[in-house]
N, C-alpha and C positions, 0 to 999 in steps of 0.2 A: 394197688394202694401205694401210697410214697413210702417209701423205707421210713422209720420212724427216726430219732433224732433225739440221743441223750442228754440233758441238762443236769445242772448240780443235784446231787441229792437223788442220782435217779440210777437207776440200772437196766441195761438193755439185756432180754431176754432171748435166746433161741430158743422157742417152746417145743418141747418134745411129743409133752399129752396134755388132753383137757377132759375135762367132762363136765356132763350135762346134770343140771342141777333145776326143779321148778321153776324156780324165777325165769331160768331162758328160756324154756317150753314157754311160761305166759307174756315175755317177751315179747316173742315169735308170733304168737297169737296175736299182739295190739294191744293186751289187757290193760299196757302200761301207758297207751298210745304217743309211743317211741317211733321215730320214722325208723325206715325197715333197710336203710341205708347202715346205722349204724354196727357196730362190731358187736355182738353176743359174746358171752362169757366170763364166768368169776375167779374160777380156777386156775391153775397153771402147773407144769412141772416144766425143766427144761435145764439150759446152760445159759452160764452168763457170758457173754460175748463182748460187754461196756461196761462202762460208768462206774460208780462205788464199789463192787463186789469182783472178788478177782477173779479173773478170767480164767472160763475150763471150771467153774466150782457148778454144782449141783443143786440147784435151787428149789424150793415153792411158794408161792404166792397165793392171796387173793386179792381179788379189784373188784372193792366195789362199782360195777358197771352202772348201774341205775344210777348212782350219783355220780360219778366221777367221767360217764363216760367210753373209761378206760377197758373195754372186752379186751379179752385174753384167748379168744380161738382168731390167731393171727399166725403167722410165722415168728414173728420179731415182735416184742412188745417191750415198751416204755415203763414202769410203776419206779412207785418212789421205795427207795431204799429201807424204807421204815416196813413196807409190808414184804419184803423177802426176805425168808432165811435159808438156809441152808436144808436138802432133803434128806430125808431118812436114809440110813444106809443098810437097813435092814428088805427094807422092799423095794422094788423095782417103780421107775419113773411115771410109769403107767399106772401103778398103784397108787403111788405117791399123790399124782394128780387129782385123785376123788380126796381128798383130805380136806382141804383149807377152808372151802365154805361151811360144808358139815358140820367138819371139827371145830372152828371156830363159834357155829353156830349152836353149838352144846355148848361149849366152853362155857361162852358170854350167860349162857343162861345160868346153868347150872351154877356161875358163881354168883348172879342176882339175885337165886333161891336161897343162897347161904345157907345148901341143905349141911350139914356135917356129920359126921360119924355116932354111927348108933339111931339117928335119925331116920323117917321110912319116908322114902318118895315114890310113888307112881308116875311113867312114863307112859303117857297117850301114844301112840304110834311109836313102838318103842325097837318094830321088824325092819323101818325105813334108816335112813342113812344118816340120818341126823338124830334119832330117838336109840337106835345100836348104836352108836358112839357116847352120847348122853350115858347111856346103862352103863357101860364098861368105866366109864369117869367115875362115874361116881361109885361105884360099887370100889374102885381102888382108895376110893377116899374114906372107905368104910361104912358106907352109905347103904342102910336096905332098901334096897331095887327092888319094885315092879313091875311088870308092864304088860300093856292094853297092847292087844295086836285086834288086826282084824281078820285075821282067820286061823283056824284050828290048824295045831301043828307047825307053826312059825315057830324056828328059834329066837331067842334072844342070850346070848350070853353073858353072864354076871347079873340075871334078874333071877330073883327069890322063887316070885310064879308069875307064869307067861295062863293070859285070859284073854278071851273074847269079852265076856261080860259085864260091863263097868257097875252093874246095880249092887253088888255087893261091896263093892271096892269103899271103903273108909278107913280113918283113924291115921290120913299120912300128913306130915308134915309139910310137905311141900308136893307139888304135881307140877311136870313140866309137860303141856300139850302141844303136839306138834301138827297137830291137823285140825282142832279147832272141837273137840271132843266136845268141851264147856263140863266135864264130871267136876262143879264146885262142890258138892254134896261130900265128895270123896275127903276135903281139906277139914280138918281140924281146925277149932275156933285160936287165932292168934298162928295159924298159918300162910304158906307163899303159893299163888297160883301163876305160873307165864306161860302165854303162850305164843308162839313164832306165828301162826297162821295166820297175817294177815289180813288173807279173801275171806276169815268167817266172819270177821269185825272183831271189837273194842271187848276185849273181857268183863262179862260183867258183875260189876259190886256184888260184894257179900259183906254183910255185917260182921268184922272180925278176921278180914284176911284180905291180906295185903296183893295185891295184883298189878301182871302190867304185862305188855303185850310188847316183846321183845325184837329190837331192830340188828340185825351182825353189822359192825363195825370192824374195818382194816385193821389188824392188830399182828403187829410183827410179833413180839413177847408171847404173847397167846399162843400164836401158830409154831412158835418155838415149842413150848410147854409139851404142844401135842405130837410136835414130830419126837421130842422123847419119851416120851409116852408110848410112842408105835414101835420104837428101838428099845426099849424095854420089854416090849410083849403084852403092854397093857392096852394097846387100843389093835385090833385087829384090822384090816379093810377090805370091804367083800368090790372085787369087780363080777361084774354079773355078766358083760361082753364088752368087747374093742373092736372097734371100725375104725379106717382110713378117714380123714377129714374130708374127702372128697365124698364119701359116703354120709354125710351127716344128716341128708332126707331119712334113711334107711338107720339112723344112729337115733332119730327124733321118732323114728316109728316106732322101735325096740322100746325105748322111754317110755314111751305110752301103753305098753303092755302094763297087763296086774301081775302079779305075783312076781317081779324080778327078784335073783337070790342076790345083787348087793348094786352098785351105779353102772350107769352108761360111759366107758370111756372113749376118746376119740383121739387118735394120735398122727400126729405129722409127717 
């Protein structure tokens, strides 16, 4: 591939880790029917080597790929200066890396629910990567956490109680789903339902509560928020295993295993 080539407003990347996030698995698949030439990748950790942010500083990123493009499992990557900040200085690079989509992707939710303090939310899929970041957010924001896992004996930490069982679960204020549950039963009348899960479809109507089916957006501010959040101690990040970039058949297989204890990373 060409070296890429910084313009205003941009900042060139040496990428150190990435990791693997759904959306690339279905990517990779066609789901998206992406030609297969394209760059994979939303993530990033690395060094800045150009452009806006100064040189030797410690970066992360996400790119939205599917719109913009822009994959981030490269050597050298291009983004615009508005989605890098600065990485945590509490966890290592590789850590780092599994954050930006994730975390983003709780963030963005969890402030649409406008759950608040003292308020009870149920998290659907609350073991996976983006539902355990969701739990810790909000449970700092004084938020009582629950959450739906799907199997016996999964932690979640900062949730009230950890279930398999959604038939009993009501009386919460808000429900954030991340695989496409559909528990509306669970919501209180003049409550918030959202869910990320795209491939289950369009959430649907209930009389008296508010719903919408949430998209992550590039968001510099955000992804700041959450890197203090991790340098605080308030957001933990599970790597589950790291592979070589040359190994990423073998990095996509691991991915598709059940039970992983936190993401797939892949470093350069």
């Amino acid at each position: 591939m060409a070296e890429p080539v910084v313009g205003a407003g941009e900042v060139l990347i040496r990428v150190v880790a990435t990791s693997i996030n759904p959306v690339d698995d279905k990517t990779r698949q066609g789901i998206f029917g992406i030609d297969a030439s394209v760059t994979l990748g939303w993530d990033l950790a690395g060094v800045v080597i150009g452009g806006e942010l100064p040189v030797g500083e410690r970066v992360i990123a996400m790119s939205h790929q599917l719109g913009t493009g822009r994959g981030t499992w490269a050597d050298v990557v291009v983004l615009p200066v508005g989605a890098v900040v600065r990485a945590p200085e509490s966890v290592s690079l590789v850590e780092a890396a599994t954050l930006p989509l994730a975390g983003l992707t709780a963030l963005q939710t969890l402030d649409w629910l406008e759950v608040g303090a003292g308020e009870r939310l149920l998290v659907a899929g609350a073991a996976g990567a983006v539902g355990g970041i969701a739990v810790q957010v909000a449970a700092a924001r004084g938020v009582r956490v629950d959450a739906l896992v799907s199997r016996e004996g999964q932690q979640v930490p900062g949730a009230e109680l950890v279930t398999t069982d959604p038939r009993a679960l009501t009386g919460y204020d808000a429900v954030f789903d991340t695989y496409g549950a559909f528990v509306l039963g669970a919501v209180v009348e003049g409550g918030r339902y959202a869910s990320i899960a795209s491939q289950a479809g369009v959430v649907p109507e209930v009389d008296g509560v508010r719903t919408a089916n949430i998209q992550v957006r590039e968001d510099g501010a955000g992804l700041g928020e959450l890197v203090r959040l991790v340098d605080d101690g308030v957001v933990g990040l599970r790597v589950d295993s790291t592979f070589a970039i040359r190994d990423v058949r073998a990095a996509h297989e691991r991915f598709g295993q059940r039970g992983l204890s936190g993401k797939v990373a892949m470093v350069f």
